[in-house]
C-alpha positions in Angstrom: 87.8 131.7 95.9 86.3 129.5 92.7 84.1 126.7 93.4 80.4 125.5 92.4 77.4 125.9 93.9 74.1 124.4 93.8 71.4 126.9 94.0 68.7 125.0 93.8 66.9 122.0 91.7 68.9 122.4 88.0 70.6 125.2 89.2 74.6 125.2 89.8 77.0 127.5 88.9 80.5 128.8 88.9 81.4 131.2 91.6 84.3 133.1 91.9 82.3 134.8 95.2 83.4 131.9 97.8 84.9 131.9 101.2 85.7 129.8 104.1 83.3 130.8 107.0 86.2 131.2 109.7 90.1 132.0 108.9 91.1 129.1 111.2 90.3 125.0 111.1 88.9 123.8 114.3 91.3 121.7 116.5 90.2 118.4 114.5 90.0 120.1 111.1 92.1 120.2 108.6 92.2 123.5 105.6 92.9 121.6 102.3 93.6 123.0 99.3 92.3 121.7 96.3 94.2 120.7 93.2 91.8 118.3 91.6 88.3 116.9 92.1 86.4 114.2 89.7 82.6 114.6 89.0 80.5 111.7 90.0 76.9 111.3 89.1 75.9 111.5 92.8 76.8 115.9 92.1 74.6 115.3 89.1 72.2 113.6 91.3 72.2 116.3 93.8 71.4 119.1 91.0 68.7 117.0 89.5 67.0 116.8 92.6 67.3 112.5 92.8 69.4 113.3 96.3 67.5 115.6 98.1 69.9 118.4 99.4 68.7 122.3 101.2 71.0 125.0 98.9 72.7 126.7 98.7 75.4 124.4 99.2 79.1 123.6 97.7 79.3 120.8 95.4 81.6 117.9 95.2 82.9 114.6 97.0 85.9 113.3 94.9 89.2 115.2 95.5 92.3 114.9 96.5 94.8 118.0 97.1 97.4 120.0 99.5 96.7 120.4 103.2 97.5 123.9 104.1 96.6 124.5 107.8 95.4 121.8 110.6 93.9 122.4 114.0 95.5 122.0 116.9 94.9 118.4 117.7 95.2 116.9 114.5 98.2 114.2 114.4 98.3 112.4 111.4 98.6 115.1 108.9 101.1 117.9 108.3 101.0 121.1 105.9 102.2 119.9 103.1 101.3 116.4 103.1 99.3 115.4 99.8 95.9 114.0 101.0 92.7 112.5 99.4 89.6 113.7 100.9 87.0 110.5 101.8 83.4 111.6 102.6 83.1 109.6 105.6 83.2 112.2 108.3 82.5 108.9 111.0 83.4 109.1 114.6 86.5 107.0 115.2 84.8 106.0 118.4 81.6 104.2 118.4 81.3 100.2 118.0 81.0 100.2 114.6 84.3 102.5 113.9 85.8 100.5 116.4 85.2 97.1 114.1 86.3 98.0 111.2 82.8 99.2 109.7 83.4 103.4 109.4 80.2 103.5 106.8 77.7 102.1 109.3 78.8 104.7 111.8 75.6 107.3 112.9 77.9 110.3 112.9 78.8 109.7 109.1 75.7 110.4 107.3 73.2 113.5 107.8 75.8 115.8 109.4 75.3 119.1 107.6 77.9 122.1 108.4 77.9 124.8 106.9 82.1 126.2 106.5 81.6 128.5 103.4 80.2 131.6 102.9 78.5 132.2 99.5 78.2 136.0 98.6 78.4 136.9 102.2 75.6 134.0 103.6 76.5 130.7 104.9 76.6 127.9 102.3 76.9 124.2 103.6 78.9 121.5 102.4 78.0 118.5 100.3 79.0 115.3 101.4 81.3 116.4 104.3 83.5 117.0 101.9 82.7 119.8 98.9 85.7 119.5 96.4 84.4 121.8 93.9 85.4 124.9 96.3 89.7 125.9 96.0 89.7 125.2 99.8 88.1 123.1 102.0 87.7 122.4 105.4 87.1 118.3 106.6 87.6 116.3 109.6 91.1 114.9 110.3 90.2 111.5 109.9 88.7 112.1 106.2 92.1 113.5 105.0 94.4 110.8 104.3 98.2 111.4 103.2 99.4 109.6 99.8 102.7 109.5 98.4 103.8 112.3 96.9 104.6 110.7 93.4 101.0 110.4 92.6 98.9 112.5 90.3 96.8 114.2 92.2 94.5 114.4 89.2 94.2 110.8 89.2 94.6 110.5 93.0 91.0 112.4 93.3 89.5 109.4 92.1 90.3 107.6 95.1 87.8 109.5 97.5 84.8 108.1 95.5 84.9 106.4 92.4 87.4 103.6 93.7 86.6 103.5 97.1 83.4 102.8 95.9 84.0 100.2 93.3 86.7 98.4 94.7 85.3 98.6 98.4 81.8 97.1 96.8 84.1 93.7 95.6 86.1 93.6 98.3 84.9 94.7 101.1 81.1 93.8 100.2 80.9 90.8 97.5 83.7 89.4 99.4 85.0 87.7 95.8 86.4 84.4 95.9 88.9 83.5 93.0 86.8 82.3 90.2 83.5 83.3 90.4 81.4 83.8 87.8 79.9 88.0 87.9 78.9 90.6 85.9 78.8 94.3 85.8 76.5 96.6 84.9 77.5 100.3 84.3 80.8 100.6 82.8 81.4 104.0 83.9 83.5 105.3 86.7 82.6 103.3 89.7 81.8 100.0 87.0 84.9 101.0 85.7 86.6 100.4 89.6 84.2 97.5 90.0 85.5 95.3 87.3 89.2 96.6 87.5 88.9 95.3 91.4 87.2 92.1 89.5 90.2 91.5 87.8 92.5 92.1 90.8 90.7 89.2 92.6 91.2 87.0 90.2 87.2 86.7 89.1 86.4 83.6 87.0 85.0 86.0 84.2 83.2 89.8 84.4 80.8 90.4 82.1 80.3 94.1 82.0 77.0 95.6 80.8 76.3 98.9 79.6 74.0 100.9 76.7 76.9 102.2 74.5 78.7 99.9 72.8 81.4 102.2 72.9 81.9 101.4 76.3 83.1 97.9 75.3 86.9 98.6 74.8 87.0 100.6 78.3 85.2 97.6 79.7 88.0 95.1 78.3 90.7 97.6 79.0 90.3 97.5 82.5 89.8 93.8 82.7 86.2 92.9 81.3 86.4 89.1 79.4 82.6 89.7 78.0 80.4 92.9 77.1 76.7 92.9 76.5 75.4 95.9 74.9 71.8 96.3 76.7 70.6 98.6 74.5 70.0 95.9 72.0 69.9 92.8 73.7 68.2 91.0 76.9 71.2 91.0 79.1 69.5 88.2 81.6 68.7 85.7 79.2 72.1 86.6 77.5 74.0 86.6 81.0 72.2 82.6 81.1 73.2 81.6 77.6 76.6 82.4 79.1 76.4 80.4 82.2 73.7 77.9 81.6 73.3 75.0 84.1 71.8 72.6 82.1 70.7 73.1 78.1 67.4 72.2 79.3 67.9 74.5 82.0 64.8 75.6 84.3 64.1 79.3 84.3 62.3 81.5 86.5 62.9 82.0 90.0 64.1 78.1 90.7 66.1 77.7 87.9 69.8 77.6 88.0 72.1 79.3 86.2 73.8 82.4 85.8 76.8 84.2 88.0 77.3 84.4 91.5 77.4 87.8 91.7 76.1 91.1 90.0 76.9 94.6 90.4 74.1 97.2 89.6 76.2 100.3 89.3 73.9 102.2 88.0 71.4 102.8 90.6 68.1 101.6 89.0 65.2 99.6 90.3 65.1 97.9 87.1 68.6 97.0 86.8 68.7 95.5 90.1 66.2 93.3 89.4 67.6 92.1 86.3 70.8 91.7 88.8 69.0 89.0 90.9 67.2 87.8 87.8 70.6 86.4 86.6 72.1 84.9 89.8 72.9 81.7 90.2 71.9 79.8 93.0 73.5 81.5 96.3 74.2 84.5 94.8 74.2 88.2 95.7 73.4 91.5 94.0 75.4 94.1 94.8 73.6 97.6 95.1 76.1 100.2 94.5 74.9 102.8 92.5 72.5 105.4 94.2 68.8 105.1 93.2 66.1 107.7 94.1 64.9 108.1 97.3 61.4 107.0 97.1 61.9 103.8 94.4 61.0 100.5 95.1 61.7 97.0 93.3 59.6 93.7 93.4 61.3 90.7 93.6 59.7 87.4 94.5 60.6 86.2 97.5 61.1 82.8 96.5 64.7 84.2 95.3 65.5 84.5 98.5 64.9 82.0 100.9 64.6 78.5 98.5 68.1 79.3 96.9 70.1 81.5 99.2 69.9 84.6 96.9 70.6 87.6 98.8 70.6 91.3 97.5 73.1 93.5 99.2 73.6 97.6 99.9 77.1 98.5 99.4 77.6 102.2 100.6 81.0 103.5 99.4 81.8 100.2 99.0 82.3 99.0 102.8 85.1 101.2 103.3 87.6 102.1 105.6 89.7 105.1 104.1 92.4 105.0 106.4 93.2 101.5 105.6 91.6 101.5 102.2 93.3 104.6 100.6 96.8 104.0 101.8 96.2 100.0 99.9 95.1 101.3 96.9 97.7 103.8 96.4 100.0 100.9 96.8 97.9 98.7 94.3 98.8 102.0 92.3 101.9 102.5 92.7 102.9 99.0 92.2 101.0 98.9 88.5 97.8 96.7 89.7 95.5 99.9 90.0 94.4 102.0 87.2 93.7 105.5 87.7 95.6 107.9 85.3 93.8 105.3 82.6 89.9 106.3 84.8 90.5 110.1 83.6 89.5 110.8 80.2 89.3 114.3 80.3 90.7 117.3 82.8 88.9 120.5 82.6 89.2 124.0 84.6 86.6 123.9 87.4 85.1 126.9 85.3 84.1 124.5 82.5 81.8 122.5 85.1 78.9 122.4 82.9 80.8 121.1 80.3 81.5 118.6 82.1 78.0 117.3 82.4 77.8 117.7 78.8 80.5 115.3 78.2 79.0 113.0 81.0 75.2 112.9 79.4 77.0 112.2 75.9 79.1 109.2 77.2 82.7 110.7 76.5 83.8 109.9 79.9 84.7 107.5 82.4 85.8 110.6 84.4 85.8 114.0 83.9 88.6 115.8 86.2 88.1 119.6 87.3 91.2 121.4 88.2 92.0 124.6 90.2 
């Protein structure tokens, strides 16, 4: 079967040499065949070594597609059903599965398998999930049915890109009608981010990004300000926006600014210039991926005088089996963009294409298809 493989640091390709390691799902596994997968930067991430990751392995974490065989214990999905695939392989048992909080669950992180063979040698997966392979094999509890009316070209953004962005407001920020935030990264997790902003009624999102041809996505999916970075100091232009005084006090004291920021992008310097423009009490949002080993400095002052907080949102707090079945709703009912997220679909053969498109800023999402 097709799928792509990562062979090492700036090394994956397209393989028409895969397998599944056994013919039949275990009895909490479910086969799912693959119509469409988005590709995140966290794949690019894994390539370019950012996130460590042992090849070789299969690539991809942001698909939806057809379940086609389930093990013998599995209850809430049938061959058939259309399903997107959430990377959180958690344990449905422990304390913090039990309260609602699947991403801080042990079992849900580090778990390596390895369900593909890869010209004949066993290949892990990526993510718990790898949606770049035509079949893949997942716990039940990450395969979650959707209506059937739904693209499943835009449904694949679901298992990351909006879990992620939408989880980060509201399962994370929390977003109270009216506050002040802004946004930077306005690609496809900023994209969900300020989308979700808008669905909670935000008192204005101020989205952030280098290209300035990002603006008319950014306002498209509900954006009231854009700051082109690559030209402008987007703290002291964030302040001009929301000063508190005209003789307002800067540096760590001073007040002034937006209650919450979103650092989508997964930089140390970005988050800092997240908590640089907070308001008193407010909270930057870490959602995009940085590299293992980077640090920030932030003064501490930020923290305890003025109730500033900084605040790690992995996959956006989510709980997929509530959280999918919600935003499919949100979709369905017109509050929820997603055929709007995909600029582009491609044949999972073009992959590298892909990338091209992604490093040139064509896309808020490119979509391989099988």
């Amino acid at each position: 079967m097709r799928g792509i493989v990562y062979l090492g640091k700036d090394n994956a390709e397209y393989t028409e040499e895969l397998e599944l390691a056994s013919p039949e799902p275990g009895a909490r596994e479910v086969v799912v065949k693959m119509v469409a997968a988005g590709v995140c930067h966290s794949d690019v991430s894994v390539i370019n070594g950012t996130i460590p990751w042992k090849p070789p392995a299969v690539l991809g974490h942001e698909g939806a597609g057809i379940v086609e065989a389930i093990g013998s214990e599995v209850k809430t999905v049938r061959p058939g059903d259309h399903v997107v695939v959430s990377t959180l392989a958690n344990c449905g048992v422990c304390p913090k599965c039990n309260t609602g909080h699947p991403t801080l669950c042990r079992k849900s992180i580090g778990v390596v398998k390895q369900p593909f063979l890869y010209k004949g040698e066993p290949a892990s997966n990526f993510a718990a999930t790898s949606s770049f392979a035509e079949r893949t094999v997942v716990a039940e509890v990450q395969a979650v049915k959707i209506p059937q009316e739904i693209p499943l070209t835009s449904a694949c953004l679901i298992a990351c890109g909006v879990l992620t962005g939408v989880g980060s407001v509201f399962n994370t920020a929390k977003i109270e009608p009216g506050q002040t935030t802004a946004v930077f990264g306005v690609g496809g997790v900023g994209l969900n981010v300020i989308q979700a902003l808008r669905i909670a009624n935000a008192g204005s999102i101020i989205a952030i990004d280098t290209l300035p041809q990002k603006e008319a996505l950014a306002r498209q999916f509900g954006a009231t300000h854009f700051i082109n970075a690559a030209d402008t100091d987007a703290v002291a232009a964030v302040r001009d926006l929301y000063p508190f005084h005209p003789k307002m006090v800067t540096g760590p004291l001073g007040a002034g600014g937006v209650d919450v920021a979103f650092d989508c992008v997964g930089h140390t310097a970005i988050l800092r210039q997240c908590v640089d423009m907070l308001d008193w009490g407010g909270k930057a949002i870490v959602v995009g991926v940085p590299g293992f080993t980077d640090e920030v400095s932030i003064p501490a002052v930020n923290f305890v005088q003025v109730d500033r907080s900084v605040i790690g949102s992995r996959y956006g707090g989510s709980r997929p089996q509530f959280d999918i079945p919600l935003y499919a709703k949100w979709y369905l009912e017109g509050k929820l963009m997603l055929d709007e997220l995909v600029t582009q679909t491609y044949p999972v053969s073009e992959f590298h294409t892909v990338l091209e498109d992604m490093e040139a800023g064509k896309l808020a999402r490119g979509v391989l298809t099988y």
